[in-house]
C-alpha positions in Angstrom: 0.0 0.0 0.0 1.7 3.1 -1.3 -0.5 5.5 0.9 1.2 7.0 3.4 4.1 5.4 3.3 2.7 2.1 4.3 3.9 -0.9 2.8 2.3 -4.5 4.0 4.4 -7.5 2.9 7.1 -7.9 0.2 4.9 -9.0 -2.8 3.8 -5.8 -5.4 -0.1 -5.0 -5.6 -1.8 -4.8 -8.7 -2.7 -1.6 -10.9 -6.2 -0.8 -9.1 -4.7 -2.1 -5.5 -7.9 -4.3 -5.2 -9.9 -7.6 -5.5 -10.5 -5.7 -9.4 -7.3 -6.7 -10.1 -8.2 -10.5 -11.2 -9.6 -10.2 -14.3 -13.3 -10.9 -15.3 -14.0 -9.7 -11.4 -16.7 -7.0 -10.4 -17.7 -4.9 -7.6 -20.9 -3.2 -6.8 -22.1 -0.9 -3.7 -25.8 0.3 -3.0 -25.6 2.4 0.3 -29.0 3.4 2.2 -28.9 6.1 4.3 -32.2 8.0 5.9 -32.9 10.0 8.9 -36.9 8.8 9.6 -38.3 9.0 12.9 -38.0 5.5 15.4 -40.6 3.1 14.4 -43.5 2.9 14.0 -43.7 6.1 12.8 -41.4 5.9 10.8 -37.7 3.1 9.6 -35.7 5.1 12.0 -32.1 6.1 10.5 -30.4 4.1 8.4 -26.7 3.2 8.1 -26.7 0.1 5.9 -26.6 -1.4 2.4 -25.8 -4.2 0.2 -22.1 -5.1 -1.8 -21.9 -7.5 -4.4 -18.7 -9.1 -5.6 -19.1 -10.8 -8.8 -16.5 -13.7 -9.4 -16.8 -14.1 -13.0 -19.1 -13.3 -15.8 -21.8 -15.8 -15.2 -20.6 -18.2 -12.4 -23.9 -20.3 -12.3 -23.5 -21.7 -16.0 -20.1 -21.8 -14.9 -19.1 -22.7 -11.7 -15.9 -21.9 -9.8 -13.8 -24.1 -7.4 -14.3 -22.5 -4.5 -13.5 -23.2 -0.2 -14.6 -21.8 2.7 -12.9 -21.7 6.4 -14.6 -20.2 9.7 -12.2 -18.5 12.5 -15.5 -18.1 14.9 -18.4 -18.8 14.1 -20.6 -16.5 15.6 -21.9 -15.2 12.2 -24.1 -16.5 9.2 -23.2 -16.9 5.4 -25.8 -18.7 3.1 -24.8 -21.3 0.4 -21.3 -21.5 2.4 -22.3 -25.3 3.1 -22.8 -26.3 -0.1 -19.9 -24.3 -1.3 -17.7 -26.5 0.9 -19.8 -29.7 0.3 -19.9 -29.4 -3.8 -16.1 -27.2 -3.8 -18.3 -24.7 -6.1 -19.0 -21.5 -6.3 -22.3 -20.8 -7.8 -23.6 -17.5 -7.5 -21.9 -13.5 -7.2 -21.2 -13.0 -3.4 -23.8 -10.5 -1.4 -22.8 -8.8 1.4 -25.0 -6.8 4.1 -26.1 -6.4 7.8 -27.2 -9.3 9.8 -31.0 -8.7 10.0 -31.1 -7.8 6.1 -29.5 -11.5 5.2 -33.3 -13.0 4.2 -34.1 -10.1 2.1 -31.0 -10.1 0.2 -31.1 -13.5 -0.3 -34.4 -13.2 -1.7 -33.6 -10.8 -3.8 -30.6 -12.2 -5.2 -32.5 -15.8 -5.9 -35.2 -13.3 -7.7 -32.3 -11.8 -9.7 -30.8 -14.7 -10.5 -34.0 -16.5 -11.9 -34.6 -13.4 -13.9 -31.1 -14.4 -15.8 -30.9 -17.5 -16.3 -34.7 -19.0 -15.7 -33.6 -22.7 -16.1 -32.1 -22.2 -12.4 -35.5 -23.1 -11.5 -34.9 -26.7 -12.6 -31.3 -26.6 -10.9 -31.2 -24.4 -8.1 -28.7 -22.8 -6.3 -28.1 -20.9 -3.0 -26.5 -18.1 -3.5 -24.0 -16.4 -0.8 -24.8 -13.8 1.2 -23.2 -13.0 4.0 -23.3 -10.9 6.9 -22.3 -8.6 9.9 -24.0 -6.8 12.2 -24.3 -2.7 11.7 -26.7 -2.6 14.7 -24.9 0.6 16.6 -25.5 2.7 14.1 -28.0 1.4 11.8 -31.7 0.8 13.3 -32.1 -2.6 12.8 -36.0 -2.5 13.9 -37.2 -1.9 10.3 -36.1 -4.1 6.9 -34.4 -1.2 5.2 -33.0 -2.8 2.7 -35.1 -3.7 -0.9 -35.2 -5.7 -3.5 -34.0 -2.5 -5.8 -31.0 -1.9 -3.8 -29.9 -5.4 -4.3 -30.4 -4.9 -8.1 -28.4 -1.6 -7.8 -25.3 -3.0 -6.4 -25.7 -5.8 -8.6 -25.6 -3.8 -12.0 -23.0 -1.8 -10.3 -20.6 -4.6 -10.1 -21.6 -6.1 -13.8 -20.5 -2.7 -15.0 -17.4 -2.6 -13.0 -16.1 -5.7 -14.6 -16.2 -4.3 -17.7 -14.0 -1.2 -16.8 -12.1 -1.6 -13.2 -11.2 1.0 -11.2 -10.3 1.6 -7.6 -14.0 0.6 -6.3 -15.1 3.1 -2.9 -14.2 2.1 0.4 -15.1 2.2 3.8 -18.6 3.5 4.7 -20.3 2.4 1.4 -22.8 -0.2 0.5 -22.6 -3.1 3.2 -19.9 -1.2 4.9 -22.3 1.4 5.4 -22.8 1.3 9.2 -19.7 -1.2 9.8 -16.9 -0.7 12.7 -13.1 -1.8 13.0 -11.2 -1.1 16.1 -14.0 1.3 17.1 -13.3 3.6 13.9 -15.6 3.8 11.3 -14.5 0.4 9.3 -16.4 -1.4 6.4 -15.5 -1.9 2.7 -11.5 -2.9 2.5 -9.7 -4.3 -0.4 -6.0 -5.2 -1.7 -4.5 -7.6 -4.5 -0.8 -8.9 -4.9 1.0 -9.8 -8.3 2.4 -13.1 -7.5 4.7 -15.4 -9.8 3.2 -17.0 -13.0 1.8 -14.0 -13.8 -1.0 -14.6 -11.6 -3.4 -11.8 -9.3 -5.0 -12.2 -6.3 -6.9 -10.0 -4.7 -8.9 -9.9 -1.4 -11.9 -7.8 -0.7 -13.3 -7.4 3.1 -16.5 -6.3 5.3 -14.6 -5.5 8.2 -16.8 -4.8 11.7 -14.6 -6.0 14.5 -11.2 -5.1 17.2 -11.0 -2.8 20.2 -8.8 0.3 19.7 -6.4 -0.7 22.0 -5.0 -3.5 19.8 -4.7 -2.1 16.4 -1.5 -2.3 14.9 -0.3 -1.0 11.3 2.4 -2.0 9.7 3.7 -4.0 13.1 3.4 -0.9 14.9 1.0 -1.0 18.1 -0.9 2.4 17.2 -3.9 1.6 18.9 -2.1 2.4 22.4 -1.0 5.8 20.8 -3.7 7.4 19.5 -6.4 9.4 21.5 -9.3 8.2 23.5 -12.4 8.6 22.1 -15.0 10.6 23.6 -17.4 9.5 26.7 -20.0 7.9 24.5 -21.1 4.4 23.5 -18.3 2.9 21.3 -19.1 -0.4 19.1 -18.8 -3.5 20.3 -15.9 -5.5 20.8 -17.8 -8.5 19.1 -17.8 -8.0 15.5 -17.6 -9.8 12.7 -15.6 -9.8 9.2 -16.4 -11.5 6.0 -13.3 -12.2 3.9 -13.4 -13.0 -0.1 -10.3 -14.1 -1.5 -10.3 -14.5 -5.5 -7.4 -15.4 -7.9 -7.0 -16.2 -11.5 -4.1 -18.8 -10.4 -5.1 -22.6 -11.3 -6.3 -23.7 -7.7 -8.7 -26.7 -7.1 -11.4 -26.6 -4.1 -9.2 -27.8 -1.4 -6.6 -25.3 -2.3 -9.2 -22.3 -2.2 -10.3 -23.8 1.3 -6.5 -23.5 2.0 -6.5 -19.6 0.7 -9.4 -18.9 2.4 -8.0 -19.9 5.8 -5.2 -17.4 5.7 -7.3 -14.8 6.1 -7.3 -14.7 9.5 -3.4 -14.7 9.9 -3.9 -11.3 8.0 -6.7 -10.3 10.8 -4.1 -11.0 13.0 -1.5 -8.9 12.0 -3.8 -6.2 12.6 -5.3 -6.8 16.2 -7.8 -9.2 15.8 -8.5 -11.6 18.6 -11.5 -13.5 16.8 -13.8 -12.6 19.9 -16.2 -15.4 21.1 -18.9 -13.3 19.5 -17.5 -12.5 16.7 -18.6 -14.0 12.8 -15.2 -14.4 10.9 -16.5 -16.6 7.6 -14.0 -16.7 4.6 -14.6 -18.1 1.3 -12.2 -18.1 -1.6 -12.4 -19.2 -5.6 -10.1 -19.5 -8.6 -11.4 -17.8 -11.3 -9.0 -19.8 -13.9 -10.5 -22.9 -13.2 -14.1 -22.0 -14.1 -15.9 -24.8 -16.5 -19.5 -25.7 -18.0 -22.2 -26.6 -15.4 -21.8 -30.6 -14.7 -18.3 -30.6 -16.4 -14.9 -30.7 -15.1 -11.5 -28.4 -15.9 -8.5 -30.2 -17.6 -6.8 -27.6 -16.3 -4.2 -29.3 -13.9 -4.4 -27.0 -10.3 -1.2 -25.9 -8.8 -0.4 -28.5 -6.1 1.9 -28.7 -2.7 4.4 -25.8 -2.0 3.2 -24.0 -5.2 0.7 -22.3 -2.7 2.9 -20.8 -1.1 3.2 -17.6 -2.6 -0.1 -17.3 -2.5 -0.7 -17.6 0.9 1.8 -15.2 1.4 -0.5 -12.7 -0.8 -3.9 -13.8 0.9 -2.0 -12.7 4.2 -0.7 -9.7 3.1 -3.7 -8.5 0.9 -6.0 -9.0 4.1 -3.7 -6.9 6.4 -3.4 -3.9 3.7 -7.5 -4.2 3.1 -8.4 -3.7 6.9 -6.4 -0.6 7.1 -7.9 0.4 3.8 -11.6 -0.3 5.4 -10.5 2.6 7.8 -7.7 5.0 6.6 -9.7 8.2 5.9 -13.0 6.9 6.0 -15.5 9.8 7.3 -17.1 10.0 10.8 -20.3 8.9 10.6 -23.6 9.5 13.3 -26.2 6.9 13.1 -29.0 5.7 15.2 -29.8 6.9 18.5 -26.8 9.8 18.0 -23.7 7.2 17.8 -21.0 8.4 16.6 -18.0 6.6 14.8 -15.0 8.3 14.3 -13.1 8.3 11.1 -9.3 7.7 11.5 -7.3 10.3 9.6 -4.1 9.7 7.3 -2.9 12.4 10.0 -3.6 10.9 12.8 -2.0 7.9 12.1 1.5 9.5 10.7 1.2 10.8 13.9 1.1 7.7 16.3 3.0 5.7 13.4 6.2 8.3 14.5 5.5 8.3 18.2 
């Protein structure tokens, strides 16, 4: 990460510095933000919204081996089961907040059928995942619809065909997220790694207490300011974690990928708290083939990961720091207020 200064790892990142960096890959945001009264008069205020990552161009016709690895639990991820069961991924990946999951799934089974109606003799579960925006988002009211799900959708179609730097931080599921009790959310890095390959990794980061982040190996949680005397997020978050590569790796070696993720939390402060939901899933995008039909491709086997776990780990420390570096304050329900953390501020604990 060339911001600042900051440099995660020894491997170089791609040109766009994110998950867009493996071809044929798209992301989308739709953010919903209101100030209503509390319910029932009226939703109450909304900090929340939907992401979509899209694998590939159509990953239901054809399917990419995918794996999945849980740090804690404490969280929920649809079609994650039969992800692991078939070594498949089937469907773009949706990402919201945790009471919005059903609708967003619902939406995204509607969305899909409109595509490609012979899903109906076939079906699929499509991912969604979640974490939980409850301190500054009223989660009393559904405020999520079916046409914000279709938003982000087209958004990440449309930036497949012409990637750029996608927003970060406090947009679309990220919308009412927390890391380390600073406003946290949308984070993403890749790394060029040998063979000409790309990975990149894309997080919804909602987790850590101040106290233990750390940048770059420095401890610049325990430098920086307290925050004022008002309700700060809890310590009990969650973080989904997509990892996708155009490198030749089967289903077991995605599930491999996938579990490095959290060495990357790590590196930054996390503790994986006992309430905490960190769910990780990765794919190859290189091994994609025909419903029912299997790649002649032959997957990279043994040591030959190795490099790439080296990039899953550094990707995922560079994208929580990018979920947070200069992402705005934000004030959400009930007058919480999560404080962005400033390129300044942390030049200035990073020297102290």
């Amino acid at each position: 990460m060339a911001r600042e200064g900051l440099r995660f790892g020894r491997l170089p990142s791609g040109p766009t510095g994110s998950i867009l960096d493996v071809p044929g890959v798209g992301v989308g945001h739709a953010t919903v933000c209101r100030d209503e009264p509390d319910p029932p008069l009226g939703r109450g205020v909304a900090r929340t919204g939907v992401t979509v990552v899209l694998p590939s161009a159509d990953p239901y016709r054809q399917p990419l081996p995918a794996g999945g690895a849980i740090l804690n639990g404490a969280g929920e991820c649809t079609g994650f089961i039969s992800a692991g069961e078939w070594g498949l991924l089937e469907s773009p990946i949706f990402l919201t907040s945790t009471m919005q999951l059903g609708r967003v799934y619902d939406a995204a089974c509607q969305l899909m059928l409109e595509r490609d109606p012979g899903i109906a003799e076939d079906v699929v579960i499509p991912v969604v995942a979640e974490c939980d925006d409850s301190h500054l988002n009223d989660a009393r009211r559904m405020q999520v619809s079916h046409d914000d799900v279709a938003r982000a959708s087209a958004a990440a179609v449309a930036s497949a065909a012409a990637p750029a730097r996608p927003e970060l931080g406090a947009v679309g599921a990220g919308t009412g997220m927390s890391c380390f009790e600073f406003k946290g959310g949308i984070g993403t890095a890749s790394r060029a790694v040998s063979g000409g390959f790309t990975l990149g990794v894309l997080l919804l980061t909602n987790f850590g207490s101040r106290h233990r982040l750390t940048v770059a190996g420095v401890p610049v949680g325990e430098r920086l300011p307290l925050p004022p005397a008002e309700p700060t997020p809890p310590d009990a978050g969650s973080c989904i974690g997509i990892v996708l590569t155009d490198a030749p790796v089967d289903a077991a070696g995605c599930a491999r990928l996938a579990r490095r993720v959290g060495l990357g939390l790590a590196r930054t402060g996390s503790v994986a708290t006992h309430g905490s939901g960190e769910i990780f899933l990765a794919a190859s995008t290189s091994l994609a083939t025909p419903r029912g039909e299997r790649s002649t491709r032959t997957p990279l086997h043994g040591s030959a990961h190795d490099e790439l776990f080296e990039a899953v780990v550094e990707a995922t420390e560079e994208a929580v720091i990018s979920s947070i570096l200069d992402t705005p304050t934000v004030v959400g329900r009930g007058g919480h207020v999560v404080p962005g953390l400033t390129s300044a501020l942390l030049q200035q604990a990073m020297a102290d």
